[in-house]
N, C-alpha and C positions, 0 to 999 in steps of 0.2 A: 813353927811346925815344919817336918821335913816331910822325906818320902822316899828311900831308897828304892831301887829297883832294878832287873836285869834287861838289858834287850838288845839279842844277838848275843851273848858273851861280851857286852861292856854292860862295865856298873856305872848306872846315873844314881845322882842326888835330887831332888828336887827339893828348894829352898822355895816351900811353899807361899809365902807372904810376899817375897820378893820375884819371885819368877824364873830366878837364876837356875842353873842346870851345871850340876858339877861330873866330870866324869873323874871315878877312883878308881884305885886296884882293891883286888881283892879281900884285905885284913881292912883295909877302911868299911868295904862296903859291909863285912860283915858286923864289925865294930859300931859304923850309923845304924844298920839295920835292928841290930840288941840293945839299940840308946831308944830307936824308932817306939819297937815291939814294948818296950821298957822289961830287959830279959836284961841277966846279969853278964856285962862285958867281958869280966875274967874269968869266965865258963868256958869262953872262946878257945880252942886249939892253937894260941899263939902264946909270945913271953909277953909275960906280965910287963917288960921292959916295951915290945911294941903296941902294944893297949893302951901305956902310958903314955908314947908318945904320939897316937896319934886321938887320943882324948884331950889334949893337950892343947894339939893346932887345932880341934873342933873349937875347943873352950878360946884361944886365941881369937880363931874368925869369930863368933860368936861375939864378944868385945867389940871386935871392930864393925860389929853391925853385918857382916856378911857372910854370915851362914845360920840357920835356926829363924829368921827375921821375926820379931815380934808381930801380932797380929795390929792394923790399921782400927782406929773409930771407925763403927758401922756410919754408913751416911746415911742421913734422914732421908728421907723420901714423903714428900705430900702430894700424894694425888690431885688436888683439888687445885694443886696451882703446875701440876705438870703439862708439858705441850703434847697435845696427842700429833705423832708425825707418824705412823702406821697406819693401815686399815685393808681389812678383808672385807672384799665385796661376794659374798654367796651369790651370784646373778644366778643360778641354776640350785634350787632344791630338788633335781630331777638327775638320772643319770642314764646315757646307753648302754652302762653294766650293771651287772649285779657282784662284786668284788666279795667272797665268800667273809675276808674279817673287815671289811669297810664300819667303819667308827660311824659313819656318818647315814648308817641302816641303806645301804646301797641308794644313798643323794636323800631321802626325805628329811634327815635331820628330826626325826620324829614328830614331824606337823604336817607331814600331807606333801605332795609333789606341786612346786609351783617355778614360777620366773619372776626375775625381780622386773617390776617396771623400771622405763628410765627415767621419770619422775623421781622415785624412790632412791638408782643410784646419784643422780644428780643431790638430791638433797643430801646424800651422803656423805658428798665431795664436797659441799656446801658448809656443811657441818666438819669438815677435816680442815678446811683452809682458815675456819673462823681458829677452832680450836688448836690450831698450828702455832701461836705467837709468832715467834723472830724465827722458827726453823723454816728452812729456804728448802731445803730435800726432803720430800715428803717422798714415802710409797705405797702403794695402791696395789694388790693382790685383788687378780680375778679367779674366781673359786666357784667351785659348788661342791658336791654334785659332779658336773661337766659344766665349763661354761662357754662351750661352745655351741652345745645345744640353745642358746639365749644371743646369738652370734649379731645383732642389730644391734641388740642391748652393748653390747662388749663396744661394739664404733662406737657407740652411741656417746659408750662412759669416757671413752680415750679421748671422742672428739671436744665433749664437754670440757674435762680435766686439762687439755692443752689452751682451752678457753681460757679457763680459770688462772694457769700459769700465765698468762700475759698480763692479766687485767691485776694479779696480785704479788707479781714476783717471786715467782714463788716456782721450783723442778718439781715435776711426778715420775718418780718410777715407777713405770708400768711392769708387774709380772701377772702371767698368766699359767694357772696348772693345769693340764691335760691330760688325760686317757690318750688324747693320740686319733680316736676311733670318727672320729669328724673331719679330720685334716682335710683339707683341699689344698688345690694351688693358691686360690683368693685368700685364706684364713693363713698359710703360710707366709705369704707375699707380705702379709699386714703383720704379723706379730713379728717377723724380722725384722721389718722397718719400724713399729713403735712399740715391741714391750723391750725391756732394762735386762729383762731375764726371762727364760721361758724353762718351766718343770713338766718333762713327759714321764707319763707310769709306764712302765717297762719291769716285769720280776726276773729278768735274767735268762733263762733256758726255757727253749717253748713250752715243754711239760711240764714246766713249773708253774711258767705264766698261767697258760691255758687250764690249769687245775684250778686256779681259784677267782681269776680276771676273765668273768664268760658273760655273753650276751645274755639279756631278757629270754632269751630261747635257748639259752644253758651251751652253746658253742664256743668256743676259744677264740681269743680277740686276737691272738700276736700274729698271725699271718697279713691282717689287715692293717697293725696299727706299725709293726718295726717299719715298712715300706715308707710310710708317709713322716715316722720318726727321720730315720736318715736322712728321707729329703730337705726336711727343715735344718735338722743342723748340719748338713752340707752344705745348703747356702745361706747360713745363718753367718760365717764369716767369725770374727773376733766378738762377738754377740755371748754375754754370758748366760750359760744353759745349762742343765743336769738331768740325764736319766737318775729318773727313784723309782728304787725298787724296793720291794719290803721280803725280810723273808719271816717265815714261821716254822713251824718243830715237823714240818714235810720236807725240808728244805735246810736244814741244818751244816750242809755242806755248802753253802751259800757262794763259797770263793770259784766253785763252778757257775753258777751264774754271773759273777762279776766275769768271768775268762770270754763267758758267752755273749756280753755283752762289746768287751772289746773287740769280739772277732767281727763283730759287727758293724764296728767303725768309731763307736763310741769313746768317745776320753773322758768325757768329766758326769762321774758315778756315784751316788750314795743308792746304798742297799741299807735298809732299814730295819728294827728289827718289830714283829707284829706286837702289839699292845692289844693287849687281851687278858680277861680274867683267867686265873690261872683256871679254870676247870673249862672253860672254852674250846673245841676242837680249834687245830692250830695253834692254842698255846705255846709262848717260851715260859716257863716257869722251873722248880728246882729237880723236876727229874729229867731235862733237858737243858738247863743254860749253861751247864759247864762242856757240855759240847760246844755251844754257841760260842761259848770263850773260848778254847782252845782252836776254834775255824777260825780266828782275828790272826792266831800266827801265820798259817796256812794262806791266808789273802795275804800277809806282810810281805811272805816269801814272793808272792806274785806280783807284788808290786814292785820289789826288790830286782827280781829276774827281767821287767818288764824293762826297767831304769837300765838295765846293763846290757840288753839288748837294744839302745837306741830307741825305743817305744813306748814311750813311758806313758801314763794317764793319771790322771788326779781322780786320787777316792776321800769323797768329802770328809769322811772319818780320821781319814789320816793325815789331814793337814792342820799343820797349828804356827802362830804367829809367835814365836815365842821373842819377838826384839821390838815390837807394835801393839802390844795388847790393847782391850779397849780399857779405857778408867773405871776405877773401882767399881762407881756405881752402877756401871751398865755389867760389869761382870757379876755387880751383887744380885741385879734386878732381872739381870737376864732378858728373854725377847719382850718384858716390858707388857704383859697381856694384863688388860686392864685398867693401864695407866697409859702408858707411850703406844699402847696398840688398841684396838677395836676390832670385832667385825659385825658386819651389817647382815640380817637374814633379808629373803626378797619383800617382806613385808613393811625392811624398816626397822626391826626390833636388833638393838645395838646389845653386843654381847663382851666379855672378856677379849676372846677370842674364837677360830672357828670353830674348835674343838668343845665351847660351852657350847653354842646356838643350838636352840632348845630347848635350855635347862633353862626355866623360869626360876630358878633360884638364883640365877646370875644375871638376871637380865638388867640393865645399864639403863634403859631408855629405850625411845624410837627417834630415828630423825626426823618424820614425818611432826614431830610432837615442839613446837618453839613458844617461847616467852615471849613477853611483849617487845622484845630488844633482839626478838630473832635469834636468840641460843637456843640449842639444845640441852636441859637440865636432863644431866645423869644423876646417876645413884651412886655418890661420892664415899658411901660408905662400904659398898664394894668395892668401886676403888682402891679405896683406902689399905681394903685388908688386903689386895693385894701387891700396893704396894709396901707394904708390913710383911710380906711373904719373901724374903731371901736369905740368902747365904748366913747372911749372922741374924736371924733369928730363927733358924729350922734347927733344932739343935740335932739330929744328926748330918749337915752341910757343918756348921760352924767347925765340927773337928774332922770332917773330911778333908784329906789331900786333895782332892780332884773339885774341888770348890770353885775353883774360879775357870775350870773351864769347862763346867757345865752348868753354873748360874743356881744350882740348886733344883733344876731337872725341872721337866713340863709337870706345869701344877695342872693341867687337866689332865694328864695320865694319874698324877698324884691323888686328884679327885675323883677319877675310875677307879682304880686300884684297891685306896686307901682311904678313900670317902671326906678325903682330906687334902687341900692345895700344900697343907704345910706337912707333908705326907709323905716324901718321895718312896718311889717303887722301887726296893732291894734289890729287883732282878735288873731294870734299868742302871741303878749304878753300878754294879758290877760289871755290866756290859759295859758303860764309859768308862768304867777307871781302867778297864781291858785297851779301849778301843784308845784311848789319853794316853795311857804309857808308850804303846806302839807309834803313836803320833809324835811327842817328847821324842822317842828314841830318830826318828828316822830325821826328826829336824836338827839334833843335835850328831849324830852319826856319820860321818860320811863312809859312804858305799862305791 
């Protein structure tokens, strides 16, 4: 499978199976593109003589294996003997906003406002070491909600977890997501020094933010929450961190919030884009996402101008590994929800991931729940299905170009959307294979 495409005025190829990235002139790119589209090549505005010859070194490479690459055997995937080295801990089903398109019903996750005990995360961690086998790097996402509202619990889990790394040899990466709206000097001091990574919500321009990220009392969070942002990642150091921001169909020109974000000191950005049924206020869906697509050039340009002015910053979108990828299987299986991930509700109740907790159609187990042998029995037959849920089995992933660098997209957006994991959302891929080409281009491009 190939993939031709423009960006900036160079023509790339993308030898989809292999990963390779070819740049052509113009009668090639158009010649791959009518082989791509399956449109007839000698329609083309050239001579039948250059059609030939460059059909020819396709058919040539091709032969030698390098270009077109045949597609790989899908790899099996068993749940039931895979090592869990993920896990999301909800410590906070509670939250100090009310986030207007928040997935997670502004922190209750649809079962009522609560705090996870530390009994419960502990057993968690309990249950992540057993089920770890020979993986040595595990990681540990603190979540809700906010989970800084739960802020004992959070030492509580970190102190335990550094426990447990001694006693079983075994690293934890601590990350922690935040609003921001709790920060102190103490909560900053501690998550520099022991999370791996830390995620602040930030949406870009204050009137952005403030429209849809507002307190219990419906007022605007960003005046309170950028101050105490900055301070953490100023003295956060070489510490890997990211403002995320989300935007939605109020906010369509989005690459003004990314500019608003940098002026603020920020370098390492994802802007997100909202997941929501299409008939939702704040929807992206089909009478908005080709704006949505066409602002991905508009940010390029920014990131481009920022590069050539000595100022450059990373936007998580537009960065790709194209000479290190991960191995097939993790590119087939993706972030692994359900098999290689977990999260935990404060109750205990073990889910795909956070984006299921609360759907009892998905629910996995409790940790709180052990056999006479001290495991946690899951429900190996969700599992199962999802890890039966990738790339080469969603039949439209299998003939996507953009396959392996988005794993076959979030099955819980799949299963909002589409009522189905093995479902992807049309408006999500278009948005990647947007946000993938610009990315291809700017790794392969110099500027």
């Amino acid at each position: 499978m190939i993939h031709a495409f423009e960006y900036r005025g160079t023509y790339l190829v993308l030898d989809v199976e292999s990963g390779a990235v070819h740049e052509v002139d113009k009668p090639s790119y158009d010649v791959i593109s009518a082989v791509e589209q399956g449109n007839a090549v000698y329609a083309l505005p050239y001579s039948h003589s250059l059609i030939k010859e460059i059909t020819d070194e396709i058919d040539e490479l091709r032969k030698e294996g390098l270009f077109d690459t045949p597609a790989p055997a899908a790899p099996k995937a068993n749940a039931a003997f895979s090592p869990i080295k993920s896990m999301c801990l909800n410590v906070a089903h509670d939250c100090n906003l009310r986030c207007a398109y928040c997935f997670a019903e502004t922190g209750e996750f649809h079962g009522g406002r609560m705090l996870m005990p530390l009994d419960t995360a502990k057993a968690a961690l309990d249950m992540l070491i057993k089920r770890s086998g020979g993986r040595y790097h595990l990681e540990v996402d603190l979540f809700g909600g906010e989970p800084l509202m739960n802020w004992d619990v959070v030492k509580g889990i970190v102190e335990y977890g550094r426990m447990l790394e001694k006693e079983h040899n075994k690293h934890i990466n601590f990350t922690i997501t935040t609003n921001g709206l709790a920060l102190d000097d103490e909560k900053i001091d501690f998550i520099n020094r022991e999370m791996f990574n830390v995620v602040i919500s930030i949406d870009g321009r204050k009137e952005v933010h403030d429209a849809l990220r507002v307190t219990p009392n419906r007022k605007g969070s960003y005046d309170v929450i950028v101050p105490k942002a900055q301070k953490l990642v100023s003295e956060r150091g070489d510490g890997e961190h990211y403002i995320r921001g989300t935007y939605t169909a109020d906010n369509l020109d989005f690459t003004e919030d990314v500019k608003a974000l940098t002026r603020l000191g920020f370098e390492q950005i994802s802007i997100e884009p909202v997941v929501l049924k299409p008939d939702e206020p704040h929807a992206i869906n089909e009478s908005n996402v080709d704006k949505a697509i066409a602002e991905y050039d508009r940010l390029a340009d920014y990131v481009i101008e920022r590069r050539r002015e000595g100022k450059p910053f990373n936007f998580f979108h537009f960065h790709v590994d194209l000479e290190n990828a991960p191995c097939l299987a993790k590119r087939a299986l993706g972030c692994g929800a359900g098999v290689e991930y977990v999260a935990v509700a404060p109750n205990g109740d073990i889910y795909p991931c956070h984006q299921f907790v609360g759907d009892s159609a998905f629910l996995l187990g409790n940790v709180l729940d052990k056999d006479a042998e001290g495991n946690v029995p899951l429900n190996e037959d969700i599992r199962q299905s999802f890890a039966s849920c990738n790339i080469f089995t969603k039949e439209k992933c299998s003939s996507c170009w953009a396959k392996y660098f988005c794993s076959g997209g979030c099955a819980a957006n799949a299963h909002k959307l589409n009522g189905s994991i093995n479902e992807p959302c049309d408006i999500s891929c278009r948005l990647l294979k947007k946000r993938t080409e610009i990315a291809i281009g700017m790794a392969t491009v110099k500027e």
